[in-house]
C-alpha positions in Angstrom: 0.0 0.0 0.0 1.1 3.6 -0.4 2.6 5.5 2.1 1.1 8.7 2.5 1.4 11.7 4.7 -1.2 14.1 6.1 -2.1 16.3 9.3 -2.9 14.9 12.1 -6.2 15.0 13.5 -7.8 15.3 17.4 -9.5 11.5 16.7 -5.7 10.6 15.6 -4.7 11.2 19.3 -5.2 7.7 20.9 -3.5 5.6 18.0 -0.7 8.5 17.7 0.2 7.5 21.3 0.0 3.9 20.9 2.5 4.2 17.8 4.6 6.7 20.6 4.5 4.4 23.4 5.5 0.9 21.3 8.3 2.8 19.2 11.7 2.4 21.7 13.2 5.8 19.5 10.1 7.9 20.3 10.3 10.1 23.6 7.9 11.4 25.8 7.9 14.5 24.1 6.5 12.8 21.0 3.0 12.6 22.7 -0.1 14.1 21.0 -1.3 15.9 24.0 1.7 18.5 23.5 -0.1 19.8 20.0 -3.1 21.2 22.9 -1.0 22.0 25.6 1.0 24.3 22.6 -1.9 25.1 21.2 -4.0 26.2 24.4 -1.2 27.7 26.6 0.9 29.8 23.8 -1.4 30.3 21.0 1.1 28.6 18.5 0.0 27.1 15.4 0.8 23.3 15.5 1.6 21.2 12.4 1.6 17.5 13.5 2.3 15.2 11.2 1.7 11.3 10.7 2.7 9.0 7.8 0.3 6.2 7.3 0.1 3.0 5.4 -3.6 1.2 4.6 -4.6 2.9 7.6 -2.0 2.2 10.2 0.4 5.0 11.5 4.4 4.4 10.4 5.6 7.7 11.6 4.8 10.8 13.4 6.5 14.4 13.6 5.5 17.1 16.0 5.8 20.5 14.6 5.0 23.7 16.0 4.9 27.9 14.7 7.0 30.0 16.2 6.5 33.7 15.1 8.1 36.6 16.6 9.3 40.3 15.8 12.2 39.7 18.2 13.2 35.8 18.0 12.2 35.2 14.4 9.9 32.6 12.6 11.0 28.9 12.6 9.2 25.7 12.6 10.7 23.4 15.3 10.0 19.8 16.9 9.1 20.7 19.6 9.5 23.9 21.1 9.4 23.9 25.3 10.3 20.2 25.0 13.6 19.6 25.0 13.8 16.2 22.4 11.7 15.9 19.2 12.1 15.4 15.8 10.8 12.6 13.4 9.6 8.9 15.1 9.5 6.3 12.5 9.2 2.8 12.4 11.0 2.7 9.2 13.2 4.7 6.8 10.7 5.6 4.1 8.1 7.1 6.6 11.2 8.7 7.8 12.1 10.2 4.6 8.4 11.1 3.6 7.9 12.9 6.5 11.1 14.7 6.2 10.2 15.9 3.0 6.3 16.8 4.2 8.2 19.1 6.6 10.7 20.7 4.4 8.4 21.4 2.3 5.9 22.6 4.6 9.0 25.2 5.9 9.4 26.5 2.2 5.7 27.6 1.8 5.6 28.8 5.3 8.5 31.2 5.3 10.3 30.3 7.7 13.6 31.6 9.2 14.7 28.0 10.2 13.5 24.2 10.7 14.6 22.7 13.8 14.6 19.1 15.0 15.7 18.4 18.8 16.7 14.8 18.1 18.0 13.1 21.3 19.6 9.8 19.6 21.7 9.9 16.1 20.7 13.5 14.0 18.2 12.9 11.2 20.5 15.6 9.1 24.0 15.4 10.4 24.6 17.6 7.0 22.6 20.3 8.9 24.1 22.9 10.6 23.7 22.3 14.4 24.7 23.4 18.2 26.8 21.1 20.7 25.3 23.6 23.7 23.3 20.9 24.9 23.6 17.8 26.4 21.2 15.3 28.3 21.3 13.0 31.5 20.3 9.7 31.5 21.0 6.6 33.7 19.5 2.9 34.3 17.8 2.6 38.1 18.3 -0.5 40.3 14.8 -2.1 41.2 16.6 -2.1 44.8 16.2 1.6 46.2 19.1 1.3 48.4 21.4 0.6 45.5 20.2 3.8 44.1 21.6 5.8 47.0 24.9 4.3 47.4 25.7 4.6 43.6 25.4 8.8 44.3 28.9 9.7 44.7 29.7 10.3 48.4 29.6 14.2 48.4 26.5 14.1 46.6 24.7 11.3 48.8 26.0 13.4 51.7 24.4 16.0 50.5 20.7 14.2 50.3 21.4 12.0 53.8 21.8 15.8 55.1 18.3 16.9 53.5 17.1 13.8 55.6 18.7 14.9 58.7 16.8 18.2 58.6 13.3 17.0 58.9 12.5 18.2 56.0 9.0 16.7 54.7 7.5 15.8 50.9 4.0 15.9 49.6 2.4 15.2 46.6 1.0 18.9 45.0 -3.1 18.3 43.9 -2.1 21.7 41.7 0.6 23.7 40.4 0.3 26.6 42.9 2.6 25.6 45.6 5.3 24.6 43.2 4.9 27.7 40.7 5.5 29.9 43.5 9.2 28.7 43.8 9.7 28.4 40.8 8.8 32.0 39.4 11.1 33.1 42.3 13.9 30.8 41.3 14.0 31.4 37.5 13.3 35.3 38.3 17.0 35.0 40.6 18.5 33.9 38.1 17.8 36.3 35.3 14.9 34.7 33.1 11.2 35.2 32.3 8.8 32.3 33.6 6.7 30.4 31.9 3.1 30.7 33.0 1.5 29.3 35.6 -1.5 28.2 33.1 0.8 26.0 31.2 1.8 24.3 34.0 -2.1 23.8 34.8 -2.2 22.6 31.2 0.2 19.8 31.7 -1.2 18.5 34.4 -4.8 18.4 33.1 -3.5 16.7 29.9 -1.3 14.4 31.4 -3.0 13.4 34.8 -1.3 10.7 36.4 1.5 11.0 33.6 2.5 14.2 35.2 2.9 14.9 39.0 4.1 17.7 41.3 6.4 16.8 44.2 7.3 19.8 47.1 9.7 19.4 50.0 8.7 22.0 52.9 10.9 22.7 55.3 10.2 21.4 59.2 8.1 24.9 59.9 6.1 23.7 56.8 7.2 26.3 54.6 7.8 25.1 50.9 11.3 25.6 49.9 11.2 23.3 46.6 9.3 21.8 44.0 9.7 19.8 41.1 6.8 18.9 37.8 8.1 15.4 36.7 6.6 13.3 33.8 6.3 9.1 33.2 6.7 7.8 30.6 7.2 3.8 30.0 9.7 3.0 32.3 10.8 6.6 32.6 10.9 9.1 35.1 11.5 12.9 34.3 11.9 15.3 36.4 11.6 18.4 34.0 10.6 22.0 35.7 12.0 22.7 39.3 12.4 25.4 41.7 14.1 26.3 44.7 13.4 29.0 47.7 16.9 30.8 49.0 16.9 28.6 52.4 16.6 25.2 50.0 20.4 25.5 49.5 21.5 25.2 53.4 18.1 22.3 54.0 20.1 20.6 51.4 16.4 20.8 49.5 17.3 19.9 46.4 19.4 16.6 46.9 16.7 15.7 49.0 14.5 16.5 46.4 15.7 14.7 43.0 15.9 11.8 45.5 12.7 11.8 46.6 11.8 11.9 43.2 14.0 8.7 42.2 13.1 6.7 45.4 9.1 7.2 44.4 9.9 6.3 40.8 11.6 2.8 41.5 8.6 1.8 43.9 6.3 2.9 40.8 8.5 0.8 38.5 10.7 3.2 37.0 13.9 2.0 35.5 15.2 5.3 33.8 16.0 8.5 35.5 16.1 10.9 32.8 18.0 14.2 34.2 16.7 16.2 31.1 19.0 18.8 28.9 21.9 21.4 30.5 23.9 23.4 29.0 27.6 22.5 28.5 29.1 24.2 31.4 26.8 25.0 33.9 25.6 25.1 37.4 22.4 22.1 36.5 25.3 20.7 34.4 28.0 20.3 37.0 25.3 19.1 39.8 24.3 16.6 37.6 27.7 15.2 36.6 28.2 15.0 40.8 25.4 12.7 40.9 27.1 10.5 38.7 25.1 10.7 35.8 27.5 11.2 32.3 26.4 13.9 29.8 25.3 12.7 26.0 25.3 15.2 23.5 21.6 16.1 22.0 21.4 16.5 18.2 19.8 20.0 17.6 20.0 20.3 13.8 18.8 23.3 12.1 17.8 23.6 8.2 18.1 27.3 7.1 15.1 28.4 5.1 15.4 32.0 5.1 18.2 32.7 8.3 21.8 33.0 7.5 22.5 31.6 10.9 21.7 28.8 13.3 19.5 31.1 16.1 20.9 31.4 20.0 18.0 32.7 21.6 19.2 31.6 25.3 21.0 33.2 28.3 24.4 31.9 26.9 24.3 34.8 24.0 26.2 37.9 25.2 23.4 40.1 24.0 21.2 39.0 26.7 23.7 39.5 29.5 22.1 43.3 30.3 18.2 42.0 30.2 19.5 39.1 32.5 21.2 41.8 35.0 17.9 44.1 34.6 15.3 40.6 35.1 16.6 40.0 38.2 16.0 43.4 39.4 12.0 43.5 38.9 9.2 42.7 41.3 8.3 39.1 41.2 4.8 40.1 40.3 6.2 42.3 37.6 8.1 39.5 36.6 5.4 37.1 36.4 3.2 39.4 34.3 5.5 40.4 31.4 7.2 36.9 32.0 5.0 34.8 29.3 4.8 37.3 26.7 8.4 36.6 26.5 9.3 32.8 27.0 6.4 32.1 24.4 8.4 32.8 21.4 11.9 30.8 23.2 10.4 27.5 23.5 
């Protein structure tokens, strides 16, 4: 039968995630219920793709519209996730929808196409950015043996977070943990994303997607973390920290919290998500023992001369950083998403 590929519908959803959750190569990110979260939280135009034979799905590519006066127009898979790109259960549905999105970038406009592939680049011919770089590792079904293979300083570090009586519960909402979080990214010199798209994850996701806050022993929280499952995966993906987290040892305690919960739920994965290459998140991940792997962020140029660096990195941004941290929080929060939206 012919291969053919089209835009993906709302009744696609269910058998897009089947074909997402049997393919080993395709990632949480590759889930359908991103195109609404996008869609509802941002306002961006999606274009999610499937390749189909006699009916049955053969590939899938999440792509959304990025459109800005200040951060150009591009086409990526998948903006605010950080791995994308095409899932294919074989190279022709691979190369058909490759094409479907090339061309769908020419007639567009686009400044650039961009695919966050996490495994080997589906254009190593592309040009691309080596800025990023991810955090895997394999869990023992045996919590204990999770603990003792943290190096020493690091399991120090959580067995100290333990000593201070500090105390975890499972967030109902996103309030608790948006509140550190706005703080935390606001500290450090960038625009939060809004609290309603945190409230969008969690409605589309349910049980998929969970909210875990340590409180300190007066009951004050002083960290937070939004974590998806996925298969056998755990991913702890948005976190924040109050100023007092760093002497509770919070946020040791924290990620291990997170890790201890995931084995007894049958996780076998601890996925440490993306940090740049040279770091804070990158160096406190490396003392936990976890090795970096490079991500494949390849870039065709439709109409941009130049592979975009729309993050904190870029020297340009080193006076809005300085003057970010200098607002009101509420300030912050408010002029925040009409920012971040166009990052992804």
């Amino acid at each position: 039968m012919t291969l053919t590929v089209r835009p993906a519908r709302d009744s696609d959803a269910a058998a897009w995630d089947a074909f997402v959750l049997g393919l080993p190569e395709a990632t949480f990110f590759h889930r359908y219920g991103w195109q609404r979260v996008i869609a509802r939280a941002f306002g961006h135009r999606t274009h999610y793709l499937l390749a189909e034979r006699d009916g049955r799905i053969q590939g899938v590519l999440p792509l959304a519209e990025m459109k800005s006066r200040l951060f150009g127009h591009s086409l990526v898979s998948t903006p605010f996730c950080v791995y994308g790109g095409i899932a294919a259960a074989g190279d022709d549905a691979r190369a058909a929808l490759d094409a479907h999105a090339q061309a769908l970038a020419a007639e567009l406009g686009v400044g650039h196409l961009e695919y966050r592939d996490r495994d080997a680049p589906a254009h190593a011919d592309w040009p691309g950015t080596d800025l990023y770089v991810t955090f895997r590792k394999t869990l023992d079904a045996d919590v204990e043996k999770n603990m003792l293979a943290i190096p020493r300083k690091q399991r120090a570090m959580v067995r100290k977070g333990i000593q201070r009586d500090l105390r975890v519960e499972m967030e109902a909402g996103v309030d608790g943990f948006f509140a550190v979080y706005a703080d935390n990214v606001r500290r450090h010199g960038t625009p939060a994303l809004p609290k309603r798209y945190f409230a969008l994850l969690r409605e589309e996701f349910g049980d998929d997607c969970d909210v875990l806050l340590v409180r300190s022993p007066e009951g004050r929280v002083v960290s937070g973390v939004l974590s998806f499952h996925f298969r056998d995966e755990i991913l702890p993906y948005y976190a924040g920290d109050a100023p007092e987290a760093r002497a509770l040892a919070a946020n040791d305690f924290k990620y291990w919290e997170v890790m201890r919960r995931a084995v007894e739920r049958g996780a076998r994965v601890f996925d440490y998500g993306r940090s740049k290459v040279g770091t804070g998140p990158y160096d406190f991940k490396r003392n936990w023992g976890f090795e970096p792997a490079p991500l494949h962020y390849r870039y065709q140029l439709v109409r941009a001369e130049r592979v975009p660096e729309n993050n904190p990195n870029n020297p340009k941004y080193r006076l809005f950083i300085q003057a970010w941290r200098r607002l009101p929080l509420p300030v912050a929060n408010f002029l925040g998403p009409h920012i971040v939206k166009n990052l992804g």
